[in-house]
C-alpha positions as MATLAB code, in Angstrom:
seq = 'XXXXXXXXXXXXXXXXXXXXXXXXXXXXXXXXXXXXXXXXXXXXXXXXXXXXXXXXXXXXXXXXXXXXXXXXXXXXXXXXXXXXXXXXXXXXXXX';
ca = [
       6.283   -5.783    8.537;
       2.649   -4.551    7.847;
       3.817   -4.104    3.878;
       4.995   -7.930    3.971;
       1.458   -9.024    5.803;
      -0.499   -7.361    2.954;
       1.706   -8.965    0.554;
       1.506  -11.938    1.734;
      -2.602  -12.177    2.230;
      -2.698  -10.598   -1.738;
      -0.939  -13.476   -3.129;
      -2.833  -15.683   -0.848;
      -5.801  -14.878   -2.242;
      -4.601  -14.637   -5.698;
      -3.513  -18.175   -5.100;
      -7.000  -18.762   -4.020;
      -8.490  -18.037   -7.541;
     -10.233  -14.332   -6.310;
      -8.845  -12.032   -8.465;
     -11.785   -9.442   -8.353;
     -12.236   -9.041   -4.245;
     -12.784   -6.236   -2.185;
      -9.973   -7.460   -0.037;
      -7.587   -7.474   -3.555;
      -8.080   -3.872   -3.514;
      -7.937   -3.232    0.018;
      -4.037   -5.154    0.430;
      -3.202   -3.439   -2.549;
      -4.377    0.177   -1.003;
      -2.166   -0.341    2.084;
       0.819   -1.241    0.110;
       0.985    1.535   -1.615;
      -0.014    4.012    1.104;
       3.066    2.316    3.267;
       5.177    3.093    0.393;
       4.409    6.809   -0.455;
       4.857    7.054    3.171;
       8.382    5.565    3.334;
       9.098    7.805    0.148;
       7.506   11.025    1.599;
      10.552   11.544    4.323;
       8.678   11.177    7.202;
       9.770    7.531    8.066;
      12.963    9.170    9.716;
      10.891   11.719   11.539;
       8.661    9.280   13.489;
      11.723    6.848   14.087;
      13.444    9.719   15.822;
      10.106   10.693   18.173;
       9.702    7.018   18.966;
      13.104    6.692   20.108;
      13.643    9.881   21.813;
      17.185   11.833   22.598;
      18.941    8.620   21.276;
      19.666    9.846   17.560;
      21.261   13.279   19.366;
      22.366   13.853   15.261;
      20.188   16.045   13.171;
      18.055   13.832   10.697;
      19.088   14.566    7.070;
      14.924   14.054    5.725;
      14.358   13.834    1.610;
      11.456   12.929   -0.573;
      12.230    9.825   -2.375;
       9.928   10.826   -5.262;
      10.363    7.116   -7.577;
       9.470    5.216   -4.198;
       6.463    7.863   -3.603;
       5.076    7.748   -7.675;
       5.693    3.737   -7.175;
       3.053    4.307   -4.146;
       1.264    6.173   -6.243;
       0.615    3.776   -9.051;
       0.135    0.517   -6.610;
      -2.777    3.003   -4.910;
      -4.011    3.295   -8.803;
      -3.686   -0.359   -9.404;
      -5.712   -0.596   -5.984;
      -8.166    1.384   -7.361;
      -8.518   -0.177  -10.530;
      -9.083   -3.652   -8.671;
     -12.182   -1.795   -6.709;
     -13.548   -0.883   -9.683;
     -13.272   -3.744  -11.202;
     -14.356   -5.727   -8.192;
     -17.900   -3.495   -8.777;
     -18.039   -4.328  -12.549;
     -18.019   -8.305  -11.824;
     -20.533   -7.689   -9.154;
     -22.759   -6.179  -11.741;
     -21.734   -8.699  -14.239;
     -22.909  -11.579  -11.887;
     -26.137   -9.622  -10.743;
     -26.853   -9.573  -15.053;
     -29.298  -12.364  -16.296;
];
């Protein structure tokens, strides 16, 4: 739910015309951290502490490693967006 709210305020804003915004790189950050985080296993882990003795079953927990290098890259591509966020702040700053 929190991945589809960032989505959905990224391509609001890209709709918007603001392509180089701190809040760009900020969406884009928490997608990608959601998604290593659903790749790294431990998705499973907190499900079962949340819901207690009612998954009695022993939780079969593996690294999806494409879903956590996707993550990886979108955290890159959030990165990217930051810096070039900084380079058009310059760029308007220049006379």
């Amino acid at each position: 739910m929190v991945m589809a709210w960032n989505a959905f305020k990224l391509l609001n804003l890209y709709a918007s015309g603001t392509l180089f915004n701190h809040a760009n790189a900020r969406c884009l950050k928490s997608i990608g951290y959601i998604v290593v985080f659903l790749g790294s296993g431990l998705y499973p882990l907190l499900l079962n502490s949340f819901l207690g003795d009612c998954l009695a079953k022993p939780l079969n927990v593996m690294l999806d490693v494409p879903l956590m290098l996707s993550g990886s890259v979108i955290i890159l591509l959030g990165w990217v967006t930051e810096e070039a966020t900084l380079i058009h702040e310059e760029r308007e700053l220049t006379v």
